[in-house]
N, C-alpha and C positions, 0 to 999 in steps of 0.2 A: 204049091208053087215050087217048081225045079230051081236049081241055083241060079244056073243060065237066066232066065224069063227076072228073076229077083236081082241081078247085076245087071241086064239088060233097063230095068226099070227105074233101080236107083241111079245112073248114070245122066239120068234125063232130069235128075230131081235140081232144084239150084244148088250152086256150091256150099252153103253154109250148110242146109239139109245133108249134103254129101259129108262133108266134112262133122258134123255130129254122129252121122252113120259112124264113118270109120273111128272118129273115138271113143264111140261106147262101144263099138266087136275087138277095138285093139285093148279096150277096158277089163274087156270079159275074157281075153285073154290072158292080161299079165294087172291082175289081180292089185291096185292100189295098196299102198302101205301106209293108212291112216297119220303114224308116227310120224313118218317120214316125209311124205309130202307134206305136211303141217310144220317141219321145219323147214323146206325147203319154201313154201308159200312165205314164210318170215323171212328166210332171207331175202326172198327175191322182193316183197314190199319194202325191208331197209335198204334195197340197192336202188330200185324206183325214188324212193325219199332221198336217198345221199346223192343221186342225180339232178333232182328237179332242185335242190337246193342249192344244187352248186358247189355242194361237199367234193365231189370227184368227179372226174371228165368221161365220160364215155370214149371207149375206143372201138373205130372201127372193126367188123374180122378180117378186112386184107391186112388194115391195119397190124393187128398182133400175129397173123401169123407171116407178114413181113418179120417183123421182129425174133419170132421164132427162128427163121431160115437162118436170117443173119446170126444168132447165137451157137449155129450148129455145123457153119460157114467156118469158122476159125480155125 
């Protein structure tokens, strides 16, 4: 199968299908860092937990990068 006829066919697949595609080719690309994404999967579960519990407020992203502009505004 040529490339063309295999991006011709995956396009028509449903999006979750597409969307697993492109994560395991952009996988096999740039190569997982075990270490690494096992802290960042922790952090990002204490950030989920410090949320749902009402430890810290989520902020939007117009949100903070309003906040950004204004800081660089001065």
């Amino acid at each position: 199968m040529n490339t063309k006829k295999l991006i011709d066919e995956a396009v028509l697949l449903p999006v979750e299908d597409r969307a697993f595609i492109v994560d395991t080719l952009l996988r096999s690309l740039n190569q997982p860092e075990s270490e690494i994404d096992k802290n960042w999967i922790a952090v990002a579960k204490q950030r989920v937990s410090e949320i749902r519990a009402g430890e810290v407020e989520a902020v939007s992203g117009p949100m903070v990068f309003e906040k950004i502009w204004k800081r660089f505004e001065q």
